[in-house]
N, C-alpha and C positions, 0 to 999 in steps of 0.2 A: 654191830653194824653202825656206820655213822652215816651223816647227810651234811652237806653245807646248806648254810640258811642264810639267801639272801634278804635278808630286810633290817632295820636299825641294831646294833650290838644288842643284842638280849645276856642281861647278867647271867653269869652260868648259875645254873640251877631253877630258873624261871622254867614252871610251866609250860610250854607253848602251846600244845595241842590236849588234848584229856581232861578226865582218864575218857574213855571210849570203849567199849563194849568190843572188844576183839577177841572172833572164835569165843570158849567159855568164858574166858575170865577181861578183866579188865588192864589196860594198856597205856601209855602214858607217854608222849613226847618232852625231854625234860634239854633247855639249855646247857651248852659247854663254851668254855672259852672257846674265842675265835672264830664265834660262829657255826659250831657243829653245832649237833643231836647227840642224843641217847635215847635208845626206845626201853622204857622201865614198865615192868610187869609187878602188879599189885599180888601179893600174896595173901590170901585168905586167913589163914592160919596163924602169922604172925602179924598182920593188919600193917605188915611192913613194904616197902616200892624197895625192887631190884632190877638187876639187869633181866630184860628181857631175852628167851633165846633167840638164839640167831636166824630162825627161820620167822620169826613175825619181822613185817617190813615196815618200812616206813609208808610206806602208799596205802597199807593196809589202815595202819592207825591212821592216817591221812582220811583217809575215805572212810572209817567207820561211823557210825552214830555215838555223839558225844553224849555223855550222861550228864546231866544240869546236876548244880550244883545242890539242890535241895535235896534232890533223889539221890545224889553222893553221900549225901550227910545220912540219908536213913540205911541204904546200903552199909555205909561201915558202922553205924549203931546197932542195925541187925547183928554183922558177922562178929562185934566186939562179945555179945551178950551168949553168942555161940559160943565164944572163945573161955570165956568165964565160966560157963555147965559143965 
């Protein structure tokens, strides 16, 4: 699923929105050329961003609660040291 996004060119690949707590897992608005989206889904287990599926939306992540950056940083130190056991 893509979105147009009106406001100044955002390099693709910038951030825009996230990550944000969507449903379980966490969620992520990412720049494209031209002015699209991408909605990218954070995966636990390889501590990697993908394509999110097609049914999370843009208005979803739009509207969700964004997670601050401090509690990002401990979230993925948590699930890194899971990944290591």
């Amino acid at each position: 699923m893509k979105i147009r996004i009106t406001c100044p060119q955002p390099s693709a690949g910038r951030v825009l929105v996230g990550p944000a707590k969507v449903r379980a897992g966490y969620c992520r608005i990412v720049s494209e050329r031209g002015g699209s989206g991408r909605i990218e889904r954070f995966d636990p287990a390889s501590g990697a961003w993908s394509a999110a599926p097609d049914d999370v939306t843009f208005n979803e992540v739009w509207n969700a609660p964004i997670i601050a950056p401090v509690a990002w940083t401990s979230i993925v130190e948590k699930l890194a040291v899971k990944r290591r056991s």
